[in-house]
N, C-alpha and C positions, 0 to 999 in steps of 0.2 A: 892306308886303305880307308879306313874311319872320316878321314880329313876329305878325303874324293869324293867319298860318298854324301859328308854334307854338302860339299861344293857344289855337288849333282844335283841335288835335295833344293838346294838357296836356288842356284841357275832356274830351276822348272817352275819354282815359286814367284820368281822375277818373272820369269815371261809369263804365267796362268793371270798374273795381273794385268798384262794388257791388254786382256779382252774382256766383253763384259756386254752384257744382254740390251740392244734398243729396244726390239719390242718382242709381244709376245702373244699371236692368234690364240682367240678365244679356241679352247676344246673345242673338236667335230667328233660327236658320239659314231663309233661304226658297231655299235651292240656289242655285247656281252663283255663290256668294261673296256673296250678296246677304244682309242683316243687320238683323233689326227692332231697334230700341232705345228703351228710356222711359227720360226723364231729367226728372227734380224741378229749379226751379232757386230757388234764394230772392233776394232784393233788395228791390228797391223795390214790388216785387207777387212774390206767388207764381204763377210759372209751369211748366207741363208742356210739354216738346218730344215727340212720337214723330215718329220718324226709320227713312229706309231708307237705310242705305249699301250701293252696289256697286260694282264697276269695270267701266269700259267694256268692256275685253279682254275681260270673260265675259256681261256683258249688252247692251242697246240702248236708247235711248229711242224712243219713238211718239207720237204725238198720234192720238185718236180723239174723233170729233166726233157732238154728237147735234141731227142734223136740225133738231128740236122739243123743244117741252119736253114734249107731251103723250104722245111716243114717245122721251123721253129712258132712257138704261138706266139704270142702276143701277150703282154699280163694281163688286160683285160681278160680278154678271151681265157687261161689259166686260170682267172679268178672266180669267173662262174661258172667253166667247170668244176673247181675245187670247194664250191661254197665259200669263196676265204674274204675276208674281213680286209688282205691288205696281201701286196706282194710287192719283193723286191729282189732284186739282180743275187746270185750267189757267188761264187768261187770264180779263180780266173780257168781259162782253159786255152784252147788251140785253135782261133778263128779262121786260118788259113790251111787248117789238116781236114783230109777228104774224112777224116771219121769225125769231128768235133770233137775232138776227147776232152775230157775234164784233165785240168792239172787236180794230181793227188787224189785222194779216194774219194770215191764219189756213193753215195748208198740213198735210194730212195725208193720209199714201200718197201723195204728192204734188199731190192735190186741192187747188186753191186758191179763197182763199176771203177777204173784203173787201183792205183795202189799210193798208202800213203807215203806222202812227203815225210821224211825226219830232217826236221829243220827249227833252230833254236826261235828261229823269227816264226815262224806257221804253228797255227791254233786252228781249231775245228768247232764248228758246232752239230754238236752229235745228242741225237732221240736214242734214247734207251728207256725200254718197258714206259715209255710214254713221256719220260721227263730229260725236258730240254738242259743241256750246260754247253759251256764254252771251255775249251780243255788244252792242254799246250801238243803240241803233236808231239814231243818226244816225252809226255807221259799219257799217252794214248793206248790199252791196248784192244783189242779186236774181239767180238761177241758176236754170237749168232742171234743175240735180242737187240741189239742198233738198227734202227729201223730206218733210221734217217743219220746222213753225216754230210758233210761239205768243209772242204779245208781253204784256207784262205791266209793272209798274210798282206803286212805284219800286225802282232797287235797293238794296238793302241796305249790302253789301260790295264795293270795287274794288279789288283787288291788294293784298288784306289787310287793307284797314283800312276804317272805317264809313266809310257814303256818306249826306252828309247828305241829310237827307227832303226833300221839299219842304216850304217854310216854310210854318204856320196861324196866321192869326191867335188860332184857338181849342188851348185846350188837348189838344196829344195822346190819342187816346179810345186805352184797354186795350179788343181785340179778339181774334177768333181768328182766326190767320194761315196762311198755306199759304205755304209759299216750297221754293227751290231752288238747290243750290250745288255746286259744283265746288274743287277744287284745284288745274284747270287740267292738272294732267299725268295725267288717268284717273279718279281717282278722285272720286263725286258721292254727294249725299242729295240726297233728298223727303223734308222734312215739315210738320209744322202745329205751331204753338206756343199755347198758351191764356193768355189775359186779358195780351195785354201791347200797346203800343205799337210801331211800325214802326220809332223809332229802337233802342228798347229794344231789339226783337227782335235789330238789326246788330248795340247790344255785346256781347250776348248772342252770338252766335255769335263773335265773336272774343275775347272773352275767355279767356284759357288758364286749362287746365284745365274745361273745360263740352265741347265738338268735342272728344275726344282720338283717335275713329277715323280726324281728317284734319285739316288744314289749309287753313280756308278761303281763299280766293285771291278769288271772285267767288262774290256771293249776290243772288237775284232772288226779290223777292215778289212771289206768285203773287194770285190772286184770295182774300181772304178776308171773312169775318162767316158769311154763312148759306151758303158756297158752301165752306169750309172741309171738306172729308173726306180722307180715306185707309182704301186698302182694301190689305191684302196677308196673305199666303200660305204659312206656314211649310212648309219642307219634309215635313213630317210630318200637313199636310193641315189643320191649325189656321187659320180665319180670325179677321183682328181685323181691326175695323171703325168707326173715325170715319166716320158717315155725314153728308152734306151737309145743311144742313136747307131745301134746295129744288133743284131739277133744273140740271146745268149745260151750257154750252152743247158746251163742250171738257175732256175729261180727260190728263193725262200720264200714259202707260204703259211700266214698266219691262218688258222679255221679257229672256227667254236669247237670246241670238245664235242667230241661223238656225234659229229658233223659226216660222220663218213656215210 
């Protein structure tokens, strides 16, 4: 078992080498420390990360949910009604069901909504009494102070290092991805990465030298292919916009603290 596991260990270590940072967009301030960033990266496919880093101390996470899809918002539109600083796509769900339902629990402003997934691959990101983490669903339990939760799959990253995918028989497809990460003590991104694969994406983010605003700890992919966007909001009133290319069920929104 010992021998597998370095084999595992060397394997993630051989491939996190083949990728490696070309370039790297200067910071776009979106206030209260919050940080847009493009980053090129080359390897095995060329890929683009855009990224929002902030810290808890000065901002908050939300989940905001759209009813329907035929009165689904827009994230712009989400974003200035929510005050928020930056938004992106959440959990996967049911685009073909007359209800939209959310896969897995769904809780925002404390509004709850189906039931969770227990599953070894599916992680959540769950608000309690105000503070954001990223948590495995089968050590999740249930509180009447979660104010916000969204479950998604698979994870990426667990306590710094990749977490393998779940296994296909078929060859990994290069997609566009939405995911979410933390460093565990404050400090988080939202972003989308273009044309890569789900393990690729993990080395991808732990790779040194690619992350140098943080230190990844734990990373959760979010809902991507056609549901893939990001919307946010320089402080200086500039929006950029990766739009989704169809309506979604739940989006993640970053606000300033006591924004409400």
């Amino acid at each position: 078992m010992k021998l597998l596991l370095c084999l595992c260990l060397l394997t993630c270590s051989v491939r996190a080498q083949q990728w490696r940072l070309v370039s790297s967009s200067k910071a776009i301030s979106l206030g209260h420390g919050a940080e847009h960033v493009i980053k090129q990266i080359a390897g095995p496919a060329k890929a683009e990360l855009r990224l929002v880093f902030f810290d808890e101390k000065q901002c908050e996470l939300r989940v905001v949910v759209n009813a329907s899809q035929k009165t689904a918002s827009p994230f712009s539109s989400i974003g200035v009604a929510e005050k928020a600083l930056a938004v992106c796509n959440g959990g996967y769900f049911n685009p073909g069901s007359a209800e939209f339902s959310a896969v897995g629990l769904e809780i925002a402003h404390g509004v709850r909504s189906g039931k969770p997934v227990e599953d070894q691959w599916f992680g959540g990101l769950m608000v309690r009494q105000g503070r954001a983490s990223l948590v495995w669903s089968n050590d999740f339990q249930d509180a009447t102070d979660i104010s916000e939760f969204v479950q998604c799959s698979p994870w990426l990253v667990s306590e710094g290092r990749v977490w393998p995918v779940p296994p296909s028989k078929e060859p990994e497809p290069r997609n566009n991805r939405t995911f979410i990460m933390t460093d565990a003590a404050g400090r988080w991104a939202i972003g989308t990465c273009k044309r890569t694969g789900l393990l690729e994406l993990a080395h991808i983010l732990v790779t040194p030298g690619i992350i140098t605003e943080m230190k990844v700890n734990r990373a959760l992919n979010l809902d991507g292919g056609p549901s893939t966007g990001l919307w946010c909001r320089s402080a200086d009133g500039r929006e950029y916009f990766e739009k989704p290319g169809w309506a979604v069920r739940n989006a993640i929104v970053i606000t300033p603290r006591n924004s409400k």
